[in-house]
TORMI-212959 format. One record per residue (C-alpha): residue number from 1; residue in three letters; x, y, z. Coordinates in nm, 4 decimals, padded with zeros to 6 digits. Layout:
BEGIN
{NUM ala {X Y Z}}
...
***
This chain:
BEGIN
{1 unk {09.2023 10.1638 14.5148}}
{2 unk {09.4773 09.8931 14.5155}}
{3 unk {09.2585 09.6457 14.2874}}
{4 unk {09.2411 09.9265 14.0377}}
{5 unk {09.6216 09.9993 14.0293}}
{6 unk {09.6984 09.6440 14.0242}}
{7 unk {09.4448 09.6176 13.7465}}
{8 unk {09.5612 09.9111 13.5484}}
{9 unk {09.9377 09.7884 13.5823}}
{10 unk {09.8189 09.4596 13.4706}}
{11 unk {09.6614 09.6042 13.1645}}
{12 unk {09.9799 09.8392 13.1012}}
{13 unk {10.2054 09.5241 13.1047}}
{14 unk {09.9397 09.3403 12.8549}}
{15 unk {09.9604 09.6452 12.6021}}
{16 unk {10.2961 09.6884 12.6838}}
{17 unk {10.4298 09.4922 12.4195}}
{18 unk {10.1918 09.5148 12.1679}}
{19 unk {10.2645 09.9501 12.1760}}
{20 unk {10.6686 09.8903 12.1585}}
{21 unk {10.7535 09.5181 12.0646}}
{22 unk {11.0745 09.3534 12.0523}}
{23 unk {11.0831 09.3648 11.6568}}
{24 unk {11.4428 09.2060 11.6758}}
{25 unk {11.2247 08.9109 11.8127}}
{26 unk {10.9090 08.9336 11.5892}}
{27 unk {11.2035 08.9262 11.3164}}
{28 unk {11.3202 08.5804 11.4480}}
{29 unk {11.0002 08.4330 11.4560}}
{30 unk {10.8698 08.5488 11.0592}}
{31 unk {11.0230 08.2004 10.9216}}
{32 unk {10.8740 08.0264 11.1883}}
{33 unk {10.5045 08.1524 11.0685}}
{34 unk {10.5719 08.1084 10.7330}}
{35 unk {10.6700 07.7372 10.8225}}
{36 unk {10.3310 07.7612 11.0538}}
{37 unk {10.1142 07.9067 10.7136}}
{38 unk {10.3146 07.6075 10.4860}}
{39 unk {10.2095 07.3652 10.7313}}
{40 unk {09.8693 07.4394 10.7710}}
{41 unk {09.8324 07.4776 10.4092}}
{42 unk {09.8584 07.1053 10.3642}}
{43 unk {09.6950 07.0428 10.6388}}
{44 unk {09.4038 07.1816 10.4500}}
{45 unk {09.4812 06.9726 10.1619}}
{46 unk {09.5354 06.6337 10.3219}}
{47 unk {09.1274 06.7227 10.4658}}
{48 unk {09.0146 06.8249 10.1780}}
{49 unk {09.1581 06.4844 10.0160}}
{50 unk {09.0408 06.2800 10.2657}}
{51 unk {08.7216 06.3846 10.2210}}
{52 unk {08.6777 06.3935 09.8078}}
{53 unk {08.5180 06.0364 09.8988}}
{54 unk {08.5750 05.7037 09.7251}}
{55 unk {08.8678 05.7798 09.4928}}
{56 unk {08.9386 05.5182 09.1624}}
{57 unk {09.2342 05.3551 09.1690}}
{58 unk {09.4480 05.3773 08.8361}}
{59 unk {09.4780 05.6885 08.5747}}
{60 unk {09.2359 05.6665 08.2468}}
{61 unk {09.4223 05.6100 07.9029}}
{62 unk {09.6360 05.8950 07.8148}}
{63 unk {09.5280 06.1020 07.5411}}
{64 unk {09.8256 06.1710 07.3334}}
{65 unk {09.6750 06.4447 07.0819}}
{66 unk {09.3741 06.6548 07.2038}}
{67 unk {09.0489 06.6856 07.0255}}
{68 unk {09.0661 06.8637 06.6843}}
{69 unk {08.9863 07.2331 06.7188}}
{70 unk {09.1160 07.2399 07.0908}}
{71 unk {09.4110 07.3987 07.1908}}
{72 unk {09.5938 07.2657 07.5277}}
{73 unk {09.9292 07.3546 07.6704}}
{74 unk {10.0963 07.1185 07.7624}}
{75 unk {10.2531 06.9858 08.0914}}
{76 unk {10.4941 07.2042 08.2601}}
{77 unk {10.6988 07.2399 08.6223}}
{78 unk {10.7713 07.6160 08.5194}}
{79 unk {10.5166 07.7000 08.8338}}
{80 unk {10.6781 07.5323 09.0528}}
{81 unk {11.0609 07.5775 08.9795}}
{82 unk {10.9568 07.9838 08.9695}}
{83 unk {10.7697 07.9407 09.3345}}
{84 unk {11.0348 07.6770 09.4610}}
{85 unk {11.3462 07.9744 09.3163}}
{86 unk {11.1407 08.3060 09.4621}}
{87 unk {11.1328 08.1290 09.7870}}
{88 unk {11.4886 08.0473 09.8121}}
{89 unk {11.5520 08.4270 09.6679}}
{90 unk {11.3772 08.5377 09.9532}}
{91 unk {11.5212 08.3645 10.2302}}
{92 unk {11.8648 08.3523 10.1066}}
{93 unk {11.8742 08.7701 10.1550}}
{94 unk {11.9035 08.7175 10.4861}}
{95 unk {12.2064 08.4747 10.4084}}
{96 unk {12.4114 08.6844 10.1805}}
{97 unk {12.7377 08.5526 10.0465}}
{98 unk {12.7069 08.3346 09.7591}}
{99 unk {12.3748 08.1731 09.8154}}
{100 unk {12.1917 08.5199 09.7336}}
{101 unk {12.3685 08.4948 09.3719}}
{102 unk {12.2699 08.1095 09.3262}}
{103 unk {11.9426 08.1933 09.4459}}
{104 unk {11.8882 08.5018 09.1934}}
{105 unk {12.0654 08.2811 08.8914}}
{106 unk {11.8287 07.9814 08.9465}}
{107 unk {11.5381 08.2526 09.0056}}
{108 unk {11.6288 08.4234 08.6130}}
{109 unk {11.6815 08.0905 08.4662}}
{110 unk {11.3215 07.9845 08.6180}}
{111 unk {11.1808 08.3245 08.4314}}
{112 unk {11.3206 08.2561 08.1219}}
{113 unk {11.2365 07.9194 08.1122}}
{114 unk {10.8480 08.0167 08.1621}}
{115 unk {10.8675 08.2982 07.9468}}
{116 unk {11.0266 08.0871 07.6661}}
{117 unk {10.7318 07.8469 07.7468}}
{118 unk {10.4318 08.1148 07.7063}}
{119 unk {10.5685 08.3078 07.4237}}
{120 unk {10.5763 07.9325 07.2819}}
{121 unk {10.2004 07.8629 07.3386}}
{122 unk {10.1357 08.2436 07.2041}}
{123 unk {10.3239 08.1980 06.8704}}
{124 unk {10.1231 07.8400 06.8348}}
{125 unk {09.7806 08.0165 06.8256}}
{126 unk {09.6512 08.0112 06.5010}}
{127 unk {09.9775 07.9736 06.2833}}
{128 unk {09.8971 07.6486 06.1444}}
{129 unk {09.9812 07.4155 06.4679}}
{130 unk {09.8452 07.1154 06.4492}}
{131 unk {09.6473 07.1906 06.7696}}
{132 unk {09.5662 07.5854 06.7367}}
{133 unk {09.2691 07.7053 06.7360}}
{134 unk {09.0721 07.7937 06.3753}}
{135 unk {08.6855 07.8282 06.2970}}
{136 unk {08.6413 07.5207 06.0649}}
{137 unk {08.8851 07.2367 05.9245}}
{138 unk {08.8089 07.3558 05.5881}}
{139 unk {08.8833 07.7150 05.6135}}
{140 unk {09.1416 07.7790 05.3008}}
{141 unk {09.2434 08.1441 05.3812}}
{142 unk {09.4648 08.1605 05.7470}}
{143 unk {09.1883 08.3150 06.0286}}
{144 unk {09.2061 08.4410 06.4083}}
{145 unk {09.0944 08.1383 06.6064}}
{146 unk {08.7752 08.1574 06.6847}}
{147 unk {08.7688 08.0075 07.0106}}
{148 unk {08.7006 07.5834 07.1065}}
{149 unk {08.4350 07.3546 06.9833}}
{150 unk {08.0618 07.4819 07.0841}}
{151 unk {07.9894 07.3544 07.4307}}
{152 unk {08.3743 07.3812 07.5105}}
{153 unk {08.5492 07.6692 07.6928}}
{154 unk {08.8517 07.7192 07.7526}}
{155 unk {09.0313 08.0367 07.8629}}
{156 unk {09.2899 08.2206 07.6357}}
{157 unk {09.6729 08.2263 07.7230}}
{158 unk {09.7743 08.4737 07.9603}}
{159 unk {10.1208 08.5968 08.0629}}
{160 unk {09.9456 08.7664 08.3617}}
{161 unk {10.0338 08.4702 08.5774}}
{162 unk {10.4564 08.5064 08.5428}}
{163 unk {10.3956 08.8871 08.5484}}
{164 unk {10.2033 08.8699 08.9037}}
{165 unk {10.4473 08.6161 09.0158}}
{166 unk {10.7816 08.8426 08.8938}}
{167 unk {10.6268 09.1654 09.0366}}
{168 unk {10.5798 08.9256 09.4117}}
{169 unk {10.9515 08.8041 09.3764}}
{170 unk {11.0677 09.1598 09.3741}}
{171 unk {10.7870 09.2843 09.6156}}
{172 unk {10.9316 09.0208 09.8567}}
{173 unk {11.2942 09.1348 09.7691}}
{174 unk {11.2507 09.4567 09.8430}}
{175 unk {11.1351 09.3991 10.2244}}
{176 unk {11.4300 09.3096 10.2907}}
{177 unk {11.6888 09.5412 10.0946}}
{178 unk {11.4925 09.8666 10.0644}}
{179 unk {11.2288 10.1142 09.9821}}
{180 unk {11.2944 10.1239 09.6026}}
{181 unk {11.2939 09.7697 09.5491}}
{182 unk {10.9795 09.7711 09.7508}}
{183 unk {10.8165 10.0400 09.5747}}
{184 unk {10.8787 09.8564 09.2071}}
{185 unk {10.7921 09.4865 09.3195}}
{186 unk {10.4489 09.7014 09.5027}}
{187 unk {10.3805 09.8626 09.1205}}
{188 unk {10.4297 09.5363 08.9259}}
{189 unk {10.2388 09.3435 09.1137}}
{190 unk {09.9718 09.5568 09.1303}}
{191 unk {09.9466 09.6043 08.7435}}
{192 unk {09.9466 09.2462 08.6783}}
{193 unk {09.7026 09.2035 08.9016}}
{194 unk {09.4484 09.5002 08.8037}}
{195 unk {09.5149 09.3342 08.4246}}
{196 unk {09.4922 08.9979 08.5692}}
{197 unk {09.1129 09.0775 08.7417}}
{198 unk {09.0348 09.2398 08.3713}}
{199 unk {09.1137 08.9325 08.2087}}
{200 unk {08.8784 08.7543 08.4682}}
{201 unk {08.5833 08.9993 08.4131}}
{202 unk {08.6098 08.9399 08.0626}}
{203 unk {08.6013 08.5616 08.1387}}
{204 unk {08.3028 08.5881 08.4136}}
{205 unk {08.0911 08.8343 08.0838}}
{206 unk {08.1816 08.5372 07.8563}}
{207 unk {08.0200 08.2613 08.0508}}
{208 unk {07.7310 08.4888 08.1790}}
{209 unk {07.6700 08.5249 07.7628}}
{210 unk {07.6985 08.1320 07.7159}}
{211 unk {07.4220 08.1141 07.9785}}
{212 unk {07.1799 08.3655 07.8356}}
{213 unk {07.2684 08.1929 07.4798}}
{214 unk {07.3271 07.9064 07.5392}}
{215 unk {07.6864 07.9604 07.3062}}
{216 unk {08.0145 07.9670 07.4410}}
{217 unk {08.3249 08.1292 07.2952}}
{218 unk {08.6244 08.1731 07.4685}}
{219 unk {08.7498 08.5708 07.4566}}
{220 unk {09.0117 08.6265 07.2070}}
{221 unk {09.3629 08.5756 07.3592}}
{222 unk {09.4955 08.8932 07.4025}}
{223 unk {09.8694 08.9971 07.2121}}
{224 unk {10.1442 08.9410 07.4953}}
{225 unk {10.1904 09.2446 07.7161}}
{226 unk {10.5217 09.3707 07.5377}}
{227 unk {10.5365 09.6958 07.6488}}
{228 unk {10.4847 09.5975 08.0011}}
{229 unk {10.7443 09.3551 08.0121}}
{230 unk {10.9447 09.6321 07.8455}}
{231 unk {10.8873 09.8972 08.1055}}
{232 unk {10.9053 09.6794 08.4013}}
{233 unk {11.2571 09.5502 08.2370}}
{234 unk {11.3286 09.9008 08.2083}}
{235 unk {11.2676 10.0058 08.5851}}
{236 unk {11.4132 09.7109 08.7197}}
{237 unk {11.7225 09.8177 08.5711}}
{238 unk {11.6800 10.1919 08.6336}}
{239 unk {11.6802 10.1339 08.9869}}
{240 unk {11.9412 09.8254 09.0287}}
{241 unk {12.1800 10.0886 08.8602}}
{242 unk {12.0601 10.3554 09.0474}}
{243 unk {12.1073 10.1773 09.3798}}
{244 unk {12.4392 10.0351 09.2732}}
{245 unk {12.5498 10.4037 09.1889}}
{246 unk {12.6076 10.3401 08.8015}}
{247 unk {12.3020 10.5863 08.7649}}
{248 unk {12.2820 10.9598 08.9360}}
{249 unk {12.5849 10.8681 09.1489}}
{250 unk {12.8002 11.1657 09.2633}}
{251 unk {13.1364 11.1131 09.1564}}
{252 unk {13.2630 11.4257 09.3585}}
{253 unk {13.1358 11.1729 09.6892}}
{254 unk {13.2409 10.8554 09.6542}}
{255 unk {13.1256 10.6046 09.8503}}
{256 unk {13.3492 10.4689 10.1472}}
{257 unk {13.5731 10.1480 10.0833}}
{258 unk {13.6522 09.8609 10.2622}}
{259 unk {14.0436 09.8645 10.1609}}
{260 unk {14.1050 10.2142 10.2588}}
{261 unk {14.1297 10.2956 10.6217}}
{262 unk {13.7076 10.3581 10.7500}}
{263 unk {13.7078 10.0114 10.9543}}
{264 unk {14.0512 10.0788 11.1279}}
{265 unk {13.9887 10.2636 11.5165}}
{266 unk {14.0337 10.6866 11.4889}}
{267 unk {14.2840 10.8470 11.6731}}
{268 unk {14.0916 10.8784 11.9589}}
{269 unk {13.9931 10.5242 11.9657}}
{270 unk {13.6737 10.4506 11.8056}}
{271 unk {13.5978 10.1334 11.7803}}
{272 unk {13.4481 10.0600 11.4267}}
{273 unk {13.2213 09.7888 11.2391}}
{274 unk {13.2093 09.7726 10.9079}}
{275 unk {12.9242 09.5692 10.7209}}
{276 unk {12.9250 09.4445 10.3413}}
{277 unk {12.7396 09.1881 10.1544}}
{278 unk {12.4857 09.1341 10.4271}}
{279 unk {12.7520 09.0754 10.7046}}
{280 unk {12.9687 09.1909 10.9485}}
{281 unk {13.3329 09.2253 10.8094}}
{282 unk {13.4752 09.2089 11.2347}}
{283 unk {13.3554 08.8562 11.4153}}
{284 unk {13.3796 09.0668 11.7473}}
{285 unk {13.4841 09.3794 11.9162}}
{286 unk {13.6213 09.4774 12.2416}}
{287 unk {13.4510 09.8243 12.4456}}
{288 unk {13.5744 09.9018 12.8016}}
{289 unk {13.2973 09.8301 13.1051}}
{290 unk {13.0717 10.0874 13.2847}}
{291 unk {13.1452 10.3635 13.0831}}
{292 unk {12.9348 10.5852 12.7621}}
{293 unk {13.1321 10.5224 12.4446}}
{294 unk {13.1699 10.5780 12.1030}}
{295 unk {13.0837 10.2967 11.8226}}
{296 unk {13.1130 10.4137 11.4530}}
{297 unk {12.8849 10.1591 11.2129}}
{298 unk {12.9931 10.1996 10.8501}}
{299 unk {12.7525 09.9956 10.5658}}
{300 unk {12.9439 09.9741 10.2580}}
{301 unk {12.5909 09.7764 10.0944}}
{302 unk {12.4426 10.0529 09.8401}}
{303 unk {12.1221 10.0656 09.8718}}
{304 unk {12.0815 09.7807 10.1539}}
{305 unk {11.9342 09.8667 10.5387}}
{306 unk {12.1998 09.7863 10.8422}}
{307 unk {12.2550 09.8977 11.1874}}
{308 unk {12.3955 09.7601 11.5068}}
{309 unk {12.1705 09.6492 11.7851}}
{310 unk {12.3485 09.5358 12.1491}}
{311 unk {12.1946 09.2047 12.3012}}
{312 unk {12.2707 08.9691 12.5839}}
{313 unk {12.3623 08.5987 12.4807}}
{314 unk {12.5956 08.4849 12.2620}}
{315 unk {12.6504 08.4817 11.8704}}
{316 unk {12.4268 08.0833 11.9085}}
{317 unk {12.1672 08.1965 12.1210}}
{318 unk {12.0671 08.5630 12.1380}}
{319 unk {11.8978 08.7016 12.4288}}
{320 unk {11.7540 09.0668 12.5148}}
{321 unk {11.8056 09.3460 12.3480}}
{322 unk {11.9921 09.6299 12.5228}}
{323 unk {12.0423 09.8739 12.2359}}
{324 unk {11.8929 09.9707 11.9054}}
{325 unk {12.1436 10.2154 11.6706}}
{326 unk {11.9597 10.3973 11.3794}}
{327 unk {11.8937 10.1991 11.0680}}
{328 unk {12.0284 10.3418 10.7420}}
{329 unk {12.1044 10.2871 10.3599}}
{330 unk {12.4083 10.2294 10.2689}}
{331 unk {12.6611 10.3307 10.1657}}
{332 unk {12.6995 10.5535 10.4686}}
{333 unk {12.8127 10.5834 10.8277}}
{334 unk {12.6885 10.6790 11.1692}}
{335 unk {12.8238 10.6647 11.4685}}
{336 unk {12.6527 10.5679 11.8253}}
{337 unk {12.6509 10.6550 12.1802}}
{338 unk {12.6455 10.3226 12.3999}}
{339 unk {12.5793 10.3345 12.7757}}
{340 unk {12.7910 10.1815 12.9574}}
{341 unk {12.7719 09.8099 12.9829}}
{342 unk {12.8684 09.5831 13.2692}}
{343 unk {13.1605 09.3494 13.2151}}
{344 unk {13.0637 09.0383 13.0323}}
{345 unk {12.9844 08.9162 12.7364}}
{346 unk {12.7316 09.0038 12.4515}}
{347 unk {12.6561 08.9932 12.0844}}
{348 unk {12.5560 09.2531 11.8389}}
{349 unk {12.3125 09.2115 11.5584}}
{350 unk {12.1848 09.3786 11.2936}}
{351 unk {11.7674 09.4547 11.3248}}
{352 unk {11.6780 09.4024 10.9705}}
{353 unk {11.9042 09.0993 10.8775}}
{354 unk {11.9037 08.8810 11.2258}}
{355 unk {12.2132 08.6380 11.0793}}
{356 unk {12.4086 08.9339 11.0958}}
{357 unk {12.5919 08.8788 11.4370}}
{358 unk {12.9253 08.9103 11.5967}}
{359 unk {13.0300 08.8866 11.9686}}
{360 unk {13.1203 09.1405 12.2088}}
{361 unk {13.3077 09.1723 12.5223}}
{362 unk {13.2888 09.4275 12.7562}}
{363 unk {13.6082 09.4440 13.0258}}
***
């Protein structure tokens, strides 16, 4: 009878923290396995590389003008200036202050400068470029290209790649501000996607044709997606308005602010935090030992997911967690009940946005 008991407590304190985890911890550790995915990512690379086998040494002559009839884009860092700016979007959220806004220029300026790129490639199909696509060299009358050389394919332009890559950036954004941002990054990405896998069952029924033919013809590139662009430009701006109140607000509510008097103690003594633009506006706060009190949270951030979690440690190195207050949106207020904590020293954090900290003594 004791071996089972032991057993079942051992199995109980196995589960344990899979049914409630720390998620203040399993917060912590997120950049730490996305390091761990980066890394093994080029591992994977450097393997594959080392085994492609005996490698020449030296690049070929470089063409300078491709084939007649054959229609390349040309070189461009676009994908990786949009990957390197949606990761530094991402992870400066979590900083706040000015590096979110550098982040989110450099992140538009990447966008435009890919969407000034594919428009450029769209508008050089078949309107006379020296390398567009047309059926014969002596074709007098202006045609739709009708796709490379025989023997040659080549897929059509597609904006589908900066749409799926836009709709991600705002997926990601929204995980850590909120549910709406969430909701509208989930819906573009999805639709780029769904028209990104039509575009690649068109291109698998192309090549399945060139094998029962034995001619291949590229599809014919599609018009650019206007009127999704439009619509997600649309929504994206529906909701940043909505969540900064410019849209449905309720001017007969207005939302708390930081110069009036919500972060100063109440008469009975309250101690107060106040949190705007992803931080804490007090460094630290004082709350008498051993005894229940009173902690009123107030997030001025519309729109944006605080709350105020108790831990042992300090503001460099934080430890357990001893309390958990409700997360909200702001711009609202609740206030907590905390047990009473033994004299010493602690630090309170917020749950969603772990650089959120401030130190607090209990005496």
């Amino acid at each position: 009878m004791e071996f089972l008991r032991s057993l079942l407590e051992w199995l109980v304190s196995l589960l344990g923290p899979l049914v409630a985890p720390d998620w203040g911890a399993l917060i912590r550790l997120l950049p730490i396995g996305a390091l761990l995915l980066v890394a093994g990512y080029y591992a994977w690379v450097l393997w594959r590389y080392a085994r492609a086998g005996r490698r020449r040494v030296g690049l070929p002559p470089r063409a300078e003008v491709p084939p007649a009839g054959i229609h390349l884009p040309g070189p461009s860092l676009a994908p990786f200036l949009i990957s390197a700016a949606a990761a530094a979007l991402f992870f400066s959220v979590a900083l706040g202050g000015i590096a979110l806004w550098v982040a989110a220029a450099l992140f538009v300026a990447a966008l435009l400068a890919w969407g000034r790129e594919a428009f450029r490639e769209y508008e050089s199909l078949g309107d006379g470029h020296g390398n567009a696509l047309v059926a014969a060299a002596d074709v007098a009358q202006p045609v739709e290209p009708a796709g490379p050389p025989e023997g040659v394919h080549l897929p059509p332009p597609s904006l589908l790649p900066f749409l799926v890559s836009l709709g991600a950036a705002v997926l990601l954004f929204g995980a850590a501000i909120g549910a709406s941002w969430l909701l509208l990054g989930a819906a573009m990405t999805a639709l780029a996607l769904v028209g990104w896998l039509v575009d690649a069952g068109r291109e698998y029924r192309a090549v399945e044709a060139a094998d029962a033919s034995g001619h291949l013809v590229s599809p014919a590139p599609r018009r650019a997606p206007l009127g999704a662009i439009v619509a997600f430009s649309l929504l994206f701006v529906f909701v940043g308005g909505t969540q900064a109140g410019i849209f449905g607000g309720d001017a007969a509510s207005p939302s708390p602010s930081p110069s009036g008097p919500a972060c100063a103690p109440d008469e009975t003594g309250v101690v107060t935090i106040c949190a705007e633009k992803v931080a804490f506006l007090l460094p630290s706060i004082e709350l008498p030992a051993g005894e229940p009190r009173k902690l009123r949270f107030v997030n001025y951030d519309v729109g944006i997911p605080h709350n105020v979690a108790i831990h042992e440690g300090t503001v460099d190195a934080v430890g357990k967690e001893l309390f958990q207050g409700e997360i909200f949106n702001g711009a609202d207020e609740r206030t907590y009940t905390i047990v009473g904590l033994p004299a010493g020293e602690y630090v309170f954090v917020c749950t969603v946005h772990p650089n959120m900290v401030g130190s607090l003594s209990a005496k």
